[in-house]
C-alpha positions as CSV (number, residue, x, y, z in Angstrom):
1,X,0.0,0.0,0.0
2,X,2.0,3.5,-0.9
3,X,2.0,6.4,1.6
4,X,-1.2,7.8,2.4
5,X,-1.0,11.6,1.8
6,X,-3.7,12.4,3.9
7,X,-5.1,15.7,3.5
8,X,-4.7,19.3,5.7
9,X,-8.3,19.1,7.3
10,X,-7.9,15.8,8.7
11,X,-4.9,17.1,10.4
12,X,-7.0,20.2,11.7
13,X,-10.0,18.6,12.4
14,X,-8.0,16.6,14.9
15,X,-6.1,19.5,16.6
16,X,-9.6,21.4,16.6
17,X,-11.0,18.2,18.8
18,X,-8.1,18.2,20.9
19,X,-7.9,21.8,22.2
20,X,-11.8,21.4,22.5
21,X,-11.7,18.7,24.4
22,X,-8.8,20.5,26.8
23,X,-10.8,23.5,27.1
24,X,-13.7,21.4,28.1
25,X,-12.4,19.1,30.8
26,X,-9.5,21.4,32.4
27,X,-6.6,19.0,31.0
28,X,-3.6,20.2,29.3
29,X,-3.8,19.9,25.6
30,X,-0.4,17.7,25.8
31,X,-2.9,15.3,27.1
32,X,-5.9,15.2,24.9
33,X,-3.4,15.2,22.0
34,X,-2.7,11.9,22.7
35,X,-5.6,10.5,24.2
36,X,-8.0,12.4,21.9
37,X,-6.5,12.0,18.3
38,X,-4.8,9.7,16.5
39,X,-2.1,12.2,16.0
40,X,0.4,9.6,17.4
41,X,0.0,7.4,14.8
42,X,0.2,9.6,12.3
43,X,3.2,11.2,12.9
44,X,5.0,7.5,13.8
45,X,5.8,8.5,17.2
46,X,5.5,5.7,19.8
47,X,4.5,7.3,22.6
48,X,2.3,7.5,26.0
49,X,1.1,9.9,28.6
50,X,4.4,8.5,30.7
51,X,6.4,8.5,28.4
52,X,5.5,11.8,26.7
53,X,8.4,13.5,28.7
54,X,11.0,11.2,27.6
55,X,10.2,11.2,23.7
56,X,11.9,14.1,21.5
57,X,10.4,12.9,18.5
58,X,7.0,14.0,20.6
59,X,8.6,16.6,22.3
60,X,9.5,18.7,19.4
61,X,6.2,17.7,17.9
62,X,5.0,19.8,20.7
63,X,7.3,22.4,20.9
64,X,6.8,23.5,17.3
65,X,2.9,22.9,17.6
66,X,3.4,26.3,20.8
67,X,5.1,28.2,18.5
68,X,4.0,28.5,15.0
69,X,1.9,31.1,13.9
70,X,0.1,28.8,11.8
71,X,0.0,26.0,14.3
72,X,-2.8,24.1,11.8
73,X,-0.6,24.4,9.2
74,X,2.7,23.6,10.7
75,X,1.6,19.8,12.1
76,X,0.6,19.5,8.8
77,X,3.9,20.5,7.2
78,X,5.8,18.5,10.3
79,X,3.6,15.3,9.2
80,X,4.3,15.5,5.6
81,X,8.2,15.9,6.8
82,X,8.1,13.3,9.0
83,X,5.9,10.9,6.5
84,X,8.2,10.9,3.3
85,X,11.0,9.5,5.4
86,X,8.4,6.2,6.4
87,X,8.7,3.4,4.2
88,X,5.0,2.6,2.0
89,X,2.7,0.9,4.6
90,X,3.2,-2.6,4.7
91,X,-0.1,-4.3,4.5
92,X,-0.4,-7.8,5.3
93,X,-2.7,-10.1,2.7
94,X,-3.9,-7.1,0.9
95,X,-7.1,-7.9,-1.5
96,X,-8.4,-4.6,-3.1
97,X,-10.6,-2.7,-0.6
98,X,-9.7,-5.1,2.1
99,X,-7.1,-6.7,4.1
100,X,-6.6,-9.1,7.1
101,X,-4.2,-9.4,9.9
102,X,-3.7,-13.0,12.1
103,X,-3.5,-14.1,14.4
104,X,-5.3,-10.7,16.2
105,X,-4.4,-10.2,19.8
106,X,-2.6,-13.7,20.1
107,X,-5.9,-15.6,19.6
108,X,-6.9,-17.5,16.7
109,X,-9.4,-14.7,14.9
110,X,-9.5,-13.0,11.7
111,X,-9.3,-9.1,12.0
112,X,-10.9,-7.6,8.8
113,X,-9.5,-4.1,7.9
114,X,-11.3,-2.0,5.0
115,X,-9.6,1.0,3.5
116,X,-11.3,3.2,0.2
117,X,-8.9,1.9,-2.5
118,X,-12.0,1.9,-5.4
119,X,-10.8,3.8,-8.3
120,X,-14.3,3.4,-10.4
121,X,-15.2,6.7,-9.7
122,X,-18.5,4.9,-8.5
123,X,-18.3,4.8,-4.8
124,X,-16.5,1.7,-3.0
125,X,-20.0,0.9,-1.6
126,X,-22.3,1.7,-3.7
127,X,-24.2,-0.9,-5.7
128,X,-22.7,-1.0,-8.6
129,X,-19.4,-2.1,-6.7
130,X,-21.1,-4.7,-4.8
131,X,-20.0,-7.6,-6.9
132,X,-16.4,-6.3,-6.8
133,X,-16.3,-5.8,-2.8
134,X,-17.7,-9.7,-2.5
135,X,-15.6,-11.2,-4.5
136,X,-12.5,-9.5,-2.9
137,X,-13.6,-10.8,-0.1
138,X,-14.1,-14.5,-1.4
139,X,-10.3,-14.4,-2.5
140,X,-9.7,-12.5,1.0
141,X,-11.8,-15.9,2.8
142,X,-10.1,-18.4,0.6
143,X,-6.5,-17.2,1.7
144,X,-7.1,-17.4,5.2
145,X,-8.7,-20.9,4.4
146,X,-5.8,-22.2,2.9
147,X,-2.6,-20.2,5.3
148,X,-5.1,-20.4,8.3
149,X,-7.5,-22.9,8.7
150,X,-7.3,-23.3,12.2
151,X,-8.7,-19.9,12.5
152,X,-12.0,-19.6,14.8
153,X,-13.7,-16.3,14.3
154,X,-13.9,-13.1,12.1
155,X,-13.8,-9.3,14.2
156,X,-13.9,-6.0,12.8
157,X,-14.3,-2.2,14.2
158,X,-15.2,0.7,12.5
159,X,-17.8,3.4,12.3
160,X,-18.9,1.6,8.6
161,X,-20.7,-0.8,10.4
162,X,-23.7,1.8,10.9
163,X,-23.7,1.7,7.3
164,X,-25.8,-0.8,5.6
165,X,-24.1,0.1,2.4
166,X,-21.1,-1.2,3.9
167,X,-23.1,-3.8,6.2
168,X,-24.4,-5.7,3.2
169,X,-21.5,-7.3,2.3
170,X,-21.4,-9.4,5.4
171,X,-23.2,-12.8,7.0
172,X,-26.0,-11.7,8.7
173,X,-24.3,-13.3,11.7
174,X,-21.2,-11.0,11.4
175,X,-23.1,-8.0,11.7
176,X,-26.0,-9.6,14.2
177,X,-23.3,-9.6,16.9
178,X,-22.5,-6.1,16.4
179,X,-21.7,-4.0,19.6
180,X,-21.3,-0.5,20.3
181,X,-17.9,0.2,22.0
182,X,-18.6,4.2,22.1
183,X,-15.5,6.6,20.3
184,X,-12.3,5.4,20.4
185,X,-10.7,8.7,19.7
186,X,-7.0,7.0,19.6
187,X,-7.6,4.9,16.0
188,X,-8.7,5.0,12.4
189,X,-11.7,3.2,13.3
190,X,-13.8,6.2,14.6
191,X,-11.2,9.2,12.6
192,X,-11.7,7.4,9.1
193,X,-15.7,9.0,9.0
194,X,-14.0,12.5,7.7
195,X,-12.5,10.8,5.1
196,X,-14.0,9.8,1.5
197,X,-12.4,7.9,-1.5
198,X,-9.2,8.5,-2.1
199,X,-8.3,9.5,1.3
200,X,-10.0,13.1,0.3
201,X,-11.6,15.5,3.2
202,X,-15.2,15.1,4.2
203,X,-15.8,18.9,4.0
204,X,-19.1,18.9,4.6
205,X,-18.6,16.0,7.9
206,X,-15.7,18.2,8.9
207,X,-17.6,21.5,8.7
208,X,-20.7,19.8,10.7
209,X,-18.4,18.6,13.2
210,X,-16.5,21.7,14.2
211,X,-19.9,23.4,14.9
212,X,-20.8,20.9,17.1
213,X,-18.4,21.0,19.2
214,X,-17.6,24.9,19.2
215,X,-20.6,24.8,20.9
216,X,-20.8,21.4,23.3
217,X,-20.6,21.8,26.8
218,X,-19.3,18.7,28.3
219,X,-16.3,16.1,26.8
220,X,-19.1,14.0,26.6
221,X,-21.3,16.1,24.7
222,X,-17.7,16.9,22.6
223,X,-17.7,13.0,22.1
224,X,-21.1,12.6,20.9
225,X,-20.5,15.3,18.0
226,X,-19.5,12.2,15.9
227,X,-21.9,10.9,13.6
228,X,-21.2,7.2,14.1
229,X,-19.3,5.7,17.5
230,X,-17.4,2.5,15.9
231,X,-19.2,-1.1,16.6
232,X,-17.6,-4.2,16.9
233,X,-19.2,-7.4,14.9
234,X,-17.8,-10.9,15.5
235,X,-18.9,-14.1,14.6
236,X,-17.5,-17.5,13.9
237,X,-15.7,-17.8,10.9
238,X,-17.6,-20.7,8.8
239,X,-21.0,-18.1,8.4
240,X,-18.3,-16.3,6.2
241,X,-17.1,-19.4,4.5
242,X,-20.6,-21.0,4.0
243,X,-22.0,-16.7,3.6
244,X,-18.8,-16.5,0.2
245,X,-19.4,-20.5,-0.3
246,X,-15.9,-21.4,0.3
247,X,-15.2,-24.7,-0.2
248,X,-13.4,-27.3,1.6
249,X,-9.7,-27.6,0.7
């Protein structure tokens, strides 16, 4: 998978959550930058609220974030700097619009990942793609089969599971056992709503959300400015083979 180039507002949209979310609950923004965004990640800095102190990589992140003019505009600059010197993600048992990682959490499941990588023009879920999102993941199911057979379930997490668009392409088991597990402000899984194909802004999600919380009252209130919390579907892994009739090997 190459480098993401993800856009200016997604950067900002972030930054604007975290000061909010400081303002609101009388933390330091230090803080809510790293519990509150996924800046973290994107910046490839390993680091915690204990170990913030001790990391210069997040340090100087920091520092420069005080005292820029522009301070939007300089985490965005001091991402793309600090991006073009990562190597392309490497994505593990990649199959168009989807990919897998195994074993997930040392346990015998499947976790299913989904990133926009439809270049139709016609919407990665719309209907017209249907028949291309299945069938990448029969060849996803069948490779699993074959390298993992003793695996035992199938998990996901992500705000797409609101959307039956995106919901239609499972078993009816898998998305059954759905559960809410509330905004988990730290990961891709809640963040990736302000995104559209091509790893373009949601203007109109990002403008919406900005409002919202110029105006909430409470972290919680701040929180539920989201559209969609991320659920969590899991469900034993022969509904998918018998769901994409995957044959025994």
């Amino acid at each position: 998978m190459p480098k993401l180039d993800l856009p200016y507002e997604f950067i900002s949209v972030q930054l604007a959550f975290a000061r909010r979310m400081s303002e609101l609950s009388h933390r330091p923004l230090e803080d809510t930058l790293i519990d509150c965004t996924m800046l973290r990640t994107l910046l490839n800095i390993r680091v915690t609220k204990e170990t913030a102190q001790e990391s210069e990589a997040w340090q100087s992140f920091l520092r420069g974030l005080r005292n820029a003019r522009e301070p939007d505009r300089w985490a965005y600059d001091h991402y793309l700097e600090r991006e073009k010197d990562e190597p392309p993600i490497n994505v593990q048992d990649g199959f168009g619009c989807f990919w897998y990682s195994y074993p997930f959490r040392n346990e015998p499941r499947v976790r299913l990942h989904f990133r926009n990588a439809d270049t139709s023009g016609k919407g990665a879920l719309s209907l017209e793609r249907v028949g291309v999102r299945r069938r990448e993941l029969t060849c996803l199911l069948r490779d699993v089969r074959e390298k993992h057979p003793e695996a035992e379930t199938v998990r996901g997490g992500s705000w797409l599971y609101n959307i039956n668009a995106y919901r239609r392409l499972f078993p009816p088991e898998y998305f059954a056992s759905t559960k809410p597990v509330g905004y988990e402000l730290e990961f891709w899984a809640l963040w990736g709503q302000f995104l559209r194909g091509g790893f373009r802004p949601d203007i109109e999600a990002i403008n919406q959300f900005q409002t919202a919380i110029a105006i909430a009252d409470s972290p919680e209130e701040c929180e539920r400015c989201f559209t969609y919390e991320v659920l969590r579907p899991e469900c034993d892994i022969q509904h998918f083979y018998r769901h994409f009739k995957i044959l025994d090997i």
